[in-house]
MARKOLLUM-523760 format. One line per field, with one value per residue (C-alpha): chain; x, y, z; residue number from 1. Coordinates in steps of 0.2 Angstrom, whole numbers, plus 2048, in hexadecimal, padded with zeros to 3 digits. Layout:
<sites>
chain = (A  ...)
east = (X  ...)
north = (Y  ...)
up = (Z  ...)
n = (NUM  ...)
</sites>
This chain:
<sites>
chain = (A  A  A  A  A  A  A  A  A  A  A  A  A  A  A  A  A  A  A  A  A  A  A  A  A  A  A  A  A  A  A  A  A  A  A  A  A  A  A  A  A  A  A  A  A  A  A  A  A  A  A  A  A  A  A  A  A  A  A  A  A  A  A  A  A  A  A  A  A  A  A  A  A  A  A  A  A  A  A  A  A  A  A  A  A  A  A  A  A  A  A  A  A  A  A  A  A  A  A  A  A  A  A  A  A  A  A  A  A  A  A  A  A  A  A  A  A  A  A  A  A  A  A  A  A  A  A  A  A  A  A  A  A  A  A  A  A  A  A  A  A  A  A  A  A  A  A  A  A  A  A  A  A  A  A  A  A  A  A  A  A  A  A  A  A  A  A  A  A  A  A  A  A  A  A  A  A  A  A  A  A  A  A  A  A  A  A  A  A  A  A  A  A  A  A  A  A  A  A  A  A  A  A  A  A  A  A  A  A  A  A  A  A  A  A  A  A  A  A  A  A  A  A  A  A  A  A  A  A  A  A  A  A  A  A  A  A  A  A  A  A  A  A  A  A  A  A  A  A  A  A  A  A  A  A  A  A  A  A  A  A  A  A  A  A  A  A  A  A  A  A  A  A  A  A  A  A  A  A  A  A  A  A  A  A  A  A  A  A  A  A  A  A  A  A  A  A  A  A  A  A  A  A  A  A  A  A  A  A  A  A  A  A  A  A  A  A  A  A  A  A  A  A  A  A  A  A  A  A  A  A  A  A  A  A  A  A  A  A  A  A  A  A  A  A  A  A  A  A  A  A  A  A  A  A  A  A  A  A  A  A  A  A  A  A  A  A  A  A  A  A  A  A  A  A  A  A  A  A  A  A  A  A  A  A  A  A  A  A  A  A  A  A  A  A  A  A  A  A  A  A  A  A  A  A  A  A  A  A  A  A  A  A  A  A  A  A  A  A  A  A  A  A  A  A  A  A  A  A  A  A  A  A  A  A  A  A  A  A  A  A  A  A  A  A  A  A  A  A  A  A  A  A  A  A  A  A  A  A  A  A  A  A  A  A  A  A  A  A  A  A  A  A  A  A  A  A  A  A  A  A  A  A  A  A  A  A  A  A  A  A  A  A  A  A  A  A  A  A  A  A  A  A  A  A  A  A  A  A  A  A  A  A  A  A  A  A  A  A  A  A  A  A  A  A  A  A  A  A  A  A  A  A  A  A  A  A  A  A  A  A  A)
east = (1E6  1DC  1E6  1F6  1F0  1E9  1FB  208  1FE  1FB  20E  21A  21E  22E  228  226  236  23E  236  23B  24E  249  244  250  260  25B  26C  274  27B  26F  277  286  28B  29A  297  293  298  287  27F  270  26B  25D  253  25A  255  243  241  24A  23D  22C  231  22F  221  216  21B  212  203  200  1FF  1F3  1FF  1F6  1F5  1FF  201  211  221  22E  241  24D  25D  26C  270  26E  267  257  252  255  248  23B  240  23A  22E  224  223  21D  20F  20B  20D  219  22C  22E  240  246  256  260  267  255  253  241  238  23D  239  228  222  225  21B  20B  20F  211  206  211  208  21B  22C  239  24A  25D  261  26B  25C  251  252  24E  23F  238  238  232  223  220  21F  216  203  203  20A  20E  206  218  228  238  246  258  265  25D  253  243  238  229  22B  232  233  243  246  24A  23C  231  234  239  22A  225  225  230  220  21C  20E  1FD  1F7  1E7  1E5  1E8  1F5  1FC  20A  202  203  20E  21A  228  229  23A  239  242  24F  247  254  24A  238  22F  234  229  223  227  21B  222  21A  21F  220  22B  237  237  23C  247  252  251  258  266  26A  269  276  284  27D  27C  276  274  287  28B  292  28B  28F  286  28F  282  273  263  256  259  256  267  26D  25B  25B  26E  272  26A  25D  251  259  268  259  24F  25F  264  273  27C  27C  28C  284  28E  286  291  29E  2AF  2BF  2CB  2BB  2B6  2C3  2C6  2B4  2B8  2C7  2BD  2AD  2B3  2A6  2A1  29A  29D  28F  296  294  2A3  2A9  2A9  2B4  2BF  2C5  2C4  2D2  2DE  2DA  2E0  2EF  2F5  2EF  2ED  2E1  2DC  2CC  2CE  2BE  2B5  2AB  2A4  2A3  292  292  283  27E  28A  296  2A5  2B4  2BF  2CF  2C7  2C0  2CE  2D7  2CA  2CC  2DE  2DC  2CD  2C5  2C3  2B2  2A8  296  28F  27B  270  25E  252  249  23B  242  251  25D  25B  269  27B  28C  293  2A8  2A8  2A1  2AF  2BC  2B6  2A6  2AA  2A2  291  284  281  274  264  261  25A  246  249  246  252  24E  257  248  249  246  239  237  222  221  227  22C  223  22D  230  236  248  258  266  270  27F  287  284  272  26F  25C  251  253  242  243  235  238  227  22F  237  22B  21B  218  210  213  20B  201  204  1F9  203  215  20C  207  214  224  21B  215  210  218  227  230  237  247  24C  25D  265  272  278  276  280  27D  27C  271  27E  27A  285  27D  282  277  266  259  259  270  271  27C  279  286  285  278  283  27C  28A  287  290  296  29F  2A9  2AD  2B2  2C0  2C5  2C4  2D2  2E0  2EA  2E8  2D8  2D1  2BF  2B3  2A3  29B  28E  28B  28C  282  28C  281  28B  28A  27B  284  296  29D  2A5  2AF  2B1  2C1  2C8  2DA  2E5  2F5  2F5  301  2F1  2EC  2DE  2E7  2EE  2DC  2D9  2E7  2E3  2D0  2D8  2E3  2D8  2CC  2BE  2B5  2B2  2B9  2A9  2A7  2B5  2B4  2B9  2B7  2C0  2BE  2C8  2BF  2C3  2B4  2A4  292  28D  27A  279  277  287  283  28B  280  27D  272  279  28A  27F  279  28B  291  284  28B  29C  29B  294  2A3  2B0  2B5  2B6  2C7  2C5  2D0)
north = (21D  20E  212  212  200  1FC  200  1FA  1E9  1E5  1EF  1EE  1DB  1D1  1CF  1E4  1E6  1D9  1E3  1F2  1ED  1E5  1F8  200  1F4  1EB  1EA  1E8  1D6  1CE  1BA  1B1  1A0  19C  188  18C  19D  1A6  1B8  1BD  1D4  1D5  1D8  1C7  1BD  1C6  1BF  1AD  1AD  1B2  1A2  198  1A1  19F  18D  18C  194  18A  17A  183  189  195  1A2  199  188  181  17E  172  175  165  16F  174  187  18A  197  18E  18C  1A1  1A0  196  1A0  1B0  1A9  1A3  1B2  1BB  1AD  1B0  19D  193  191  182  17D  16C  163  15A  14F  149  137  131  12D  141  146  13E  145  157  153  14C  15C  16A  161  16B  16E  16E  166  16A  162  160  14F  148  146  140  12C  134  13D  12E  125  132  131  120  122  133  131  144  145  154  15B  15D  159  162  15A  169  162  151  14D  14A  13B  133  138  147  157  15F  171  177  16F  176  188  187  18D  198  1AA  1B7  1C3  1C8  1BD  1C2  1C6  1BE  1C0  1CD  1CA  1D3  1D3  1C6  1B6  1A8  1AA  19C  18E  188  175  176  168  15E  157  156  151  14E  160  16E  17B  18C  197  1A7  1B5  1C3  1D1  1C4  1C2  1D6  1DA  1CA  1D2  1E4  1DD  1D4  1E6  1ED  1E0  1E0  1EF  1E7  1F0  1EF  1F2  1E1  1D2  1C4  1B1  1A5  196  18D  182  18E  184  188  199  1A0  19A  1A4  1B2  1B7  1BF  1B0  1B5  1BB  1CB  1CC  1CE  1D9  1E4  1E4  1DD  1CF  1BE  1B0  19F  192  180  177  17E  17D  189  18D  192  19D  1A5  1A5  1AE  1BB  1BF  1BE  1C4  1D3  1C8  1D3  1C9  1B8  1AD  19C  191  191  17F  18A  199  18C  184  195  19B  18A  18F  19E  19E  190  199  1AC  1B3  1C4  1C6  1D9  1DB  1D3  1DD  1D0  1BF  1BB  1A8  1A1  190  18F  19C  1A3  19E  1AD  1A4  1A0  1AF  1B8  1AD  1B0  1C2  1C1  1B6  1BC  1CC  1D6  1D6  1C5  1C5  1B8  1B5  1AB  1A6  196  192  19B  1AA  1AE  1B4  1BE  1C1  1C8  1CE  1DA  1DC  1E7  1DC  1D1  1C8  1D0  1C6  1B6  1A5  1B0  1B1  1C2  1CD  1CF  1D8  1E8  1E2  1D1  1CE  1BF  1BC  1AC  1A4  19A  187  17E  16C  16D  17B  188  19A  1A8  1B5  1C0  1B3  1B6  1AD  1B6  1C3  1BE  1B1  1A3  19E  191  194  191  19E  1A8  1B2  1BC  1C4  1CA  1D1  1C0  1B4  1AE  1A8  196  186  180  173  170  177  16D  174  184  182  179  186  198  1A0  1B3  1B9  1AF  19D  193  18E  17F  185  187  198  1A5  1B5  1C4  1D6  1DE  1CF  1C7  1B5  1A6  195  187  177  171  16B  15A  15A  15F  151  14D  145  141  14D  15C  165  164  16B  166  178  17D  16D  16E  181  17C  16D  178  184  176  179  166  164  169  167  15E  158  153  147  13B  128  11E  11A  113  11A  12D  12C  133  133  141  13B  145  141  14C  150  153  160  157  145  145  14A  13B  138  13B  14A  153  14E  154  163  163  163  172  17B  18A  189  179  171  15D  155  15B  155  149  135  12F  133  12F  134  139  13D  14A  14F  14D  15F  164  16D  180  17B  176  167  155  152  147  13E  13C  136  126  124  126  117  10B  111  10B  0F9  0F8  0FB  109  118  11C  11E  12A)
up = (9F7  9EE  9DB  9E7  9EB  9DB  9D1  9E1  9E2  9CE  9C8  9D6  9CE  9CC  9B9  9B9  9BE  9B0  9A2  9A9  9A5  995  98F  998  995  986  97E  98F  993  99F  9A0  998  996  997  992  97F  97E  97D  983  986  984  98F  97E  978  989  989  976  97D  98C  981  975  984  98C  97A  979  98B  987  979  985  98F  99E  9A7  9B6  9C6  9BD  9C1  9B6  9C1  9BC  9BF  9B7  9BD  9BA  9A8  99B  99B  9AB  9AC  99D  9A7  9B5  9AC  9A3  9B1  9B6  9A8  9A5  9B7  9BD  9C8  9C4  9D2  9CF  9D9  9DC  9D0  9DC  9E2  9DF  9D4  9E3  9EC  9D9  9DA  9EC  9E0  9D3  9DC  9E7  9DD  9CC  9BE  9AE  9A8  9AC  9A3  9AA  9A4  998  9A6  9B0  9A3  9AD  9BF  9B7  9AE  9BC  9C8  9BC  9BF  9D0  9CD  9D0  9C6  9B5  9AE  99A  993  998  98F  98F  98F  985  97E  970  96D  96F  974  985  984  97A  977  97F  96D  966  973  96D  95D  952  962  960  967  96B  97C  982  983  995  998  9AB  9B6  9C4  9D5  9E0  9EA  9DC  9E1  9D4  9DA  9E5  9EC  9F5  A04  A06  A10  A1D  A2D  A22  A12  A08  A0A  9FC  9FD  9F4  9F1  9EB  9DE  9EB  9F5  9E5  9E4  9F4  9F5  9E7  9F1  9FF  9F5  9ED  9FD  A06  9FA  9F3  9DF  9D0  9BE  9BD  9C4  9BE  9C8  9CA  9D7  9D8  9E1  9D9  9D4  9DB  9EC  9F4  9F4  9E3  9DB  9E4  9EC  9DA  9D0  9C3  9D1  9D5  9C7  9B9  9C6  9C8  9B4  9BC  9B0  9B4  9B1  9AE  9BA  9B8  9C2  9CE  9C7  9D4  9C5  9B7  9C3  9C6  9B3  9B1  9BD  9B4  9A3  9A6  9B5  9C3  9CF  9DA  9DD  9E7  9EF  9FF  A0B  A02  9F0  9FA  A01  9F0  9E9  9F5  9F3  9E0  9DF  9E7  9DD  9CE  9D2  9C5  9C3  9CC  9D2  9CC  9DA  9E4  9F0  9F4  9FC  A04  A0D  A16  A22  A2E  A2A  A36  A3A  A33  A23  A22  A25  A16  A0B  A0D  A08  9FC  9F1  9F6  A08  A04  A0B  A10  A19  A18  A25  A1F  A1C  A0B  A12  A16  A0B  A16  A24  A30  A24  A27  A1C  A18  A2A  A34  A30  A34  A47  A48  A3D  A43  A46  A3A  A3C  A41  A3A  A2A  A25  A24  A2F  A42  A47  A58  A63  A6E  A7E  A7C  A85  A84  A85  A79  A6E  A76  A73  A64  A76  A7E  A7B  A80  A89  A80  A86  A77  A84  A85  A78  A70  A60  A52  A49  A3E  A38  A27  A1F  A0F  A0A  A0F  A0B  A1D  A14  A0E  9FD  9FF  A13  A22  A2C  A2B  A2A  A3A  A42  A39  A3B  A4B  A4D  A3F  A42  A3B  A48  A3F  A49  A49  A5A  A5D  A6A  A68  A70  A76  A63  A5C  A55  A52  A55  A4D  A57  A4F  A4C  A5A  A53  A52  A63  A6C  A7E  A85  A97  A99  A93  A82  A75  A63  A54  A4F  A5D  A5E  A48  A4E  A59  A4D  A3E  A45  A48  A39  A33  A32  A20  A25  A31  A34  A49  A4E  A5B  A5C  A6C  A7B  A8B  A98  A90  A83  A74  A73  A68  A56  A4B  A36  A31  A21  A22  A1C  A22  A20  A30  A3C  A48  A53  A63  A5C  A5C  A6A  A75  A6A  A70  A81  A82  A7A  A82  A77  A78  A8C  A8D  A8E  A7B  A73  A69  A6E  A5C  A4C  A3A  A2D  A1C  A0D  A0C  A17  A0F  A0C  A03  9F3  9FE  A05  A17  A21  A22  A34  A33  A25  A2D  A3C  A30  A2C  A3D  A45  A36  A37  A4C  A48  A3B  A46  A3B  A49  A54  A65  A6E)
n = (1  2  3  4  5  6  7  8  9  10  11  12  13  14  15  16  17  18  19  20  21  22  23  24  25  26  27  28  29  30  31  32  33  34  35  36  37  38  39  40  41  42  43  44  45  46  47  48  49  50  51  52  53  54  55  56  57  58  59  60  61  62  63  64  65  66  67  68  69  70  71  72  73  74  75  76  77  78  79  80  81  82  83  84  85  86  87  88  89  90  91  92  93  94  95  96  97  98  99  100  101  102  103  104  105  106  107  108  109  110  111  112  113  114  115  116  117  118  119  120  121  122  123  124  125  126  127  128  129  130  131  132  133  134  135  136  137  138  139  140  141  142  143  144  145  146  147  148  149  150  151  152  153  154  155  156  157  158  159  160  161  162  163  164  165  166  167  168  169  170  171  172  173  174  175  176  177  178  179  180  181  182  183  184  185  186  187  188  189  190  191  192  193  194  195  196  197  198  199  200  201  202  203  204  205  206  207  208  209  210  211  212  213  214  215  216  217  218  219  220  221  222  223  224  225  226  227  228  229  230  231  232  233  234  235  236  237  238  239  240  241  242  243  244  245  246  247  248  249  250  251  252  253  254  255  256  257  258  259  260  261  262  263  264  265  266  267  268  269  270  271  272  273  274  275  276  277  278  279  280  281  282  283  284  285  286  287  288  289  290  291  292  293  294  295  296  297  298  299  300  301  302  303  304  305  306  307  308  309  310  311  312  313  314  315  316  317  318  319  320  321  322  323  324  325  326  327  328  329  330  331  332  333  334  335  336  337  338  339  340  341  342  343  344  345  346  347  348  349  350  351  352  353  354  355  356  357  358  359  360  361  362  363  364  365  366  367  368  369  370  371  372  373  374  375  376  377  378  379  380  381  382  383  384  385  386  387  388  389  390  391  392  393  394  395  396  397  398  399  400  401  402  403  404  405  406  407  408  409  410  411  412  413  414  415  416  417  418  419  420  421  422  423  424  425  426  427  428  429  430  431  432  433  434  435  436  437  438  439  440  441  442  443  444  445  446  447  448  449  450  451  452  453  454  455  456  457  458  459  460  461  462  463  464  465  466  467  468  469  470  471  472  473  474  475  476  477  478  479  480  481  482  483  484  485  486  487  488  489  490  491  492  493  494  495  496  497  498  499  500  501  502  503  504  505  506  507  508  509  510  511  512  513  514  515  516  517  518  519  520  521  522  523  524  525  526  527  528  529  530  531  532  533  534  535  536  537  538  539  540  541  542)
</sites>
């Protein structure tokens, strides 16, 4: 029994697995760019990833030092990726819409030994520095030039060697191996320190869910420093798999479409924004994307009618995912769950424990303290997921404290959840409306607006009103330029789903809704917008 610990805890390693597939697929494609035209065997990106992992040695970069990645997805951030892990340190990607001063908290946070970051960012690093009480040994620059400030990612590795680097510590399953920021909309951001086996069995539950393999072509629309771009058929488990990865640095409808076509894409990897414009796209266009064996979408539910389109459209098989940055996702639904159980966000995953809790106002409930089956009871979501989480924070007693309890994360997020466990998100704690004492949340109003066949998308918040507390506000995208205020209202009133109290008594049109980078709706951005929007007169009252 103790060599059966000995080998699971020291070889049953993300980085094990990845030299596995460079022995047994070494002339196999393992990434592609499309941008400049370049491929990568799984021989040629090993050779590609030991440059920079030399380089790094020879700067001193040793066992859980960090390296922090601002870069969109591209070949090199895949290098650091793997090369982290092969040096045993920390690949911490972060944001590369954060502003210096967001940058900054990282730095002093997470104290990277490296920081290797796209040319176009090059201004919001320098000054993130500035403000940085922490400064980093080296700082690469991907895409620029050389300087006095900066080394150039090609100068960086140039005269390093292609060898596999020497091992100079030993190292287990339990090593933090990446750390994802979490995006920080209700608080400062928190690290997530995830561990190696927590990057394995990440990458089995992804090749369990869809099922992928190392037959699969696989494309995530989505940014690689969050949780779902890395590891729903990102790097993590696409080079655990031997699967083959299409390099997509920013999300463009008709070049994806195109790569399907050209590169026979498996699966594609998108929020429901990227599956929307994919499904305008390619009716206008009608590629050939036969080759699609799923679509996986995350960050936000699935309504039937669009899921239904997107069905028709693209591929019968969608799969939705429910998670947290913490926790990967946890509750899914697969092609036959749907369209039957759209709108949900599924039930909870093979190795997860999704639970809807009651809400108390002096306290948290107990993980056994469970809301009413019955799709009606509003309650908190926990989720305990011990193969995907590390159940920490880096750096942060505190949010420890306060997010896991029992085994359990208490999500903040607000659902019903009926008699199979299927869960139904219906807002956050802190976007619940009240409105003359009634609870109103955002998404079950956007549900009902979202099906009038005008309306393109939406956003809901609240503005306040003295009489009610909150009066409920809707920002609209149109579909048809014809829609009018009064028309969604009359339409709020005839129809069954949503209660009068909630409709809503303001309008606005938009041009667009403020989404994040994962793909989910701004609430309390629109909620900033909405307050400035009342003092300028700039809201319609029905």
């Amino acid at each position: 029994m103790n060599d059966f610990k000995s080998i699971f805890e020291s070889r049953y390693t993300w980085v094990e697995g990845f030299m596995r597939n460079v022995r047994r697929y070494g002339n196999k494609l393992a990434m592609i760019n499309p941008e400049d035209n370049r491929q990568w065997t799984y021989a040629e990106l090993n050779k590609d990833c030991n440059k920079l992992c030399n380089a790094l040695a020879a700067d001193g970069l040793q066992k859980g030092d960090v390296i922090m990645l601002q870069m969109s997805n591209c070949p090199e951030f895949a290098f650091s990726y793997v090369a982290a892990h092969k040096m045993h340190a920390v690949c911490c990607p972060v944001g590369f819409r954060l502003s210096s001063g967001e940058l900054a908290f990282n730095i002093n946070d997470s104290k990277p030994l490296a920081l290797i970051f796209n040319e176009e960012y090059k201004n919001t690093v320098l000054e993130a520095l500035k403000l940085s009480c922490y400064q980093p040994k080296r700082l690469i620059v991907v895409g620029g030039e050389s300087d006095e400030e900066v080394i150039s990612y090609s100068d960086y590795v140039k005269s390093a060697s292609i060898e596999e680097p020497a091992y100079t510590c030993d190292y287990n399953i339990y090593d933090e191996t990446t750390r994802l920021y979490t995006s920080g909309t209700t608080g400062k951001p928190k690290g997530v320190p995830l561990t190696s086996i927590n990057e394995v069995l990440t990458a089995h539950d992804v090749m369990i869910h869809f099922p992928m393999s190392y037959k699969d072509v696989t494309m995530n629309t989505t940014p690689w420093f969050h949780r779902g771009g890395l590891h729903c058929a990102g790097p993590g488990p696409a080079f655990y798999a031997g699967a083959t990865i299409v390099v997509m640095g920013k999300f463009d409808s008709e070049l994806t479409l195109r790569y399907v076509d050209k590169y026979k894409i498996t699966f594609l990897i998108g929020v429901p924004t990227v599956l929307e414009e994919l499904a305008d796209k390619q009716e206008m266009k009608g590629y050939d994307i036969s080759t699609l064996r799923g679509i996986v979408t995350m960050g936000s539910p699935l309504e039937r009618s669009a899921c239904i389109r997107y069905q028709n459209v693209l591929t019968p098989n969608i799969f939705n995912g429910y998670g947290t940055t913490e926790t990967f996702w946890n509750t899914f639904l697969r092609p036959f769950h749907l369209p039957e159980n759209a709108g949900t966000a599924g039930a909870s995953c093979i190795d997860d424990d999704v639970r809807v809790v009651k809400i108390y106002e002096d306290r948290r409930a107990e993980p056994d303290d469970l809301a009413a089956l019955d799709g009606i009871e509003v309650g908190e979501v926990i989720i305990s997921s011990p193969a995907k989480s590390p159940y920490m924070y880096a750096n942060n007693e505190v949010e420890t404290e306060k997010k896991y309890y029992k085994g359990f994360i208490y999500t903040n997020d607000l659902a019903t959840w009926d008699e199979h466990q299927f869960i139904t998100i219906v807002g956050r704690k802190d976007d619940m409306i009240i409105s003359s004492g009634e609870n109103i949340y955002p998404t079950e109003v956007e549900a009902v607006l979202n099906n009038h066949p005008k309306v393109k998308d939406c956003i809901v918040t609240s503005v306040p009103d003295k009489m009610r507390g909150q009066i409920v506000t809707a920002y609209i995208v149109r579909g048809d330029e014809t829609l009018t205020p009064e028309e969604l209202d009359d339409y709020c009133k005839e129809s069954p789903y949503i209660a009068n109290f909630k409709r809503p008594r303001f309008y606005r049109f938009v041009a667009q809704i403020p989404f994040n980078s994962t793909g989910k709706k701004l609430h309390v951005k629109i909620k900033e917008d909405a307050l400035t929007d009342l003092k300028n007169g700039l809201l319609y009252r029905v």
